[in-house]
C-alpha positions as CSV (number, residue, x, y, z in Angstrom):
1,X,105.9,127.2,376.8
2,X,103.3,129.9,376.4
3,X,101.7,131.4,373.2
4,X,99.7,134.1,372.8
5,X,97.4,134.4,369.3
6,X,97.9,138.9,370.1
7,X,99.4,140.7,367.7
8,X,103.0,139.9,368.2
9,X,105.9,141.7,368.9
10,X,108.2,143.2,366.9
11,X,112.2,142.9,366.9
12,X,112.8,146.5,367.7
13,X,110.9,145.4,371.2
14,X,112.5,141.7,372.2
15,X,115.2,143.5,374.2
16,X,113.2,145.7,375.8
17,X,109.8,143.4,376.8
18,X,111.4,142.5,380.2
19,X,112.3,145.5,381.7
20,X,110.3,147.2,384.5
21,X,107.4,149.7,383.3
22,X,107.3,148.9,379.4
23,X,104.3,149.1,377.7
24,X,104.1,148.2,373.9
25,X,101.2,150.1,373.3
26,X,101.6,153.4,372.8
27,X,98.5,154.7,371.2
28,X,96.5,157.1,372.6
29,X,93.3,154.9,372.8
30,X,95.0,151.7,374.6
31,X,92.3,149.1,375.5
32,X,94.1,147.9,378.0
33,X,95.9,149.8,381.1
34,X,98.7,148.8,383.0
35,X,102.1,149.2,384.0
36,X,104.0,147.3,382.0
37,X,105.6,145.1,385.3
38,X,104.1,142.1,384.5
39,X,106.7,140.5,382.2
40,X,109.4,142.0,384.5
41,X,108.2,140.4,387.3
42,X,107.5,137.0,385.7
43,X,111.2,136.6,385.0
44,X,112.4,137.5,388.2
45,X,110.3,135.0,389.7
46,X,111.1,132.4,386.9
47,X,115.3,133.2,387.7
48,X,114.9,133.2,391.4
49,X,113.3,129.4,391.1
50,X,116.4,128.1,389.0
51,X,114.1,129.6,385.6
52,X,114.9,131.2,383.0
53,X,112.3,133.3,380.6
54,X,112.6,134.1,377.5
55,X,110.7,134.9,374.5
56,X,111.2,132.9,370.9
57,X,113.0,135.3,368.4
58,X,110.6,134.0,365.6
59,X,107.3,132.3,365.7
60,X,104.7,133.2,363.5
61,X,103.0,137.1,364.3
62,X,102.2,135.5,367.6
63,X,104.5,135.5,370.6
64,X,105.9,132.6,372.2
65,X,108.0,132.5,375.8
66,X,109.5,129.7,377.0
67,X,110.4,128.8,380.6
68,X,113.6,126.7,380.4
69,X,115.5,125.4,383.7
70,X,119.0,126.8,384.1
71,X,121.7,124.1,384.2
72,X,123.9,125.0,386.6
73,X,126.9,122.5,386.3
């Protein structure tokens, strides 16, 4: 499990937050760059290792994914 104390993000967004080349921050004076490929790739990696990534519905304003082994039986 991994938490992040950010901002959070919102339920309009938990669909989209793996998907190749989303970025949640769309103002115009981001603080951060990047290319939104980092989540995308994470669960990739985590379902090509027998992994499966998600992130927890509800938890606080925080954000909280959780790595979880596929059962395959």
């Amino acid at each position: 499990m991994i938490e992040d104390t950010g901002i959070g993000i919102l339920d309009k967004d938990f669909e989209r937050i793996f998907e190749q080349y989303i970025t949640l921050d769309d103002s115009k004076n981001r603080e951060k760059n990047g290319f939104g490929l980092g989540l995308s790739i994470a669960k990739n990696l985590a379902i090509n290792n027998g992994y499966n990534l998600f992130l927890a519905t509800k938890y606080n304003d925080e954000a909280r994914f959780i790595l979880k082994k596929l059962d395959f039986d």
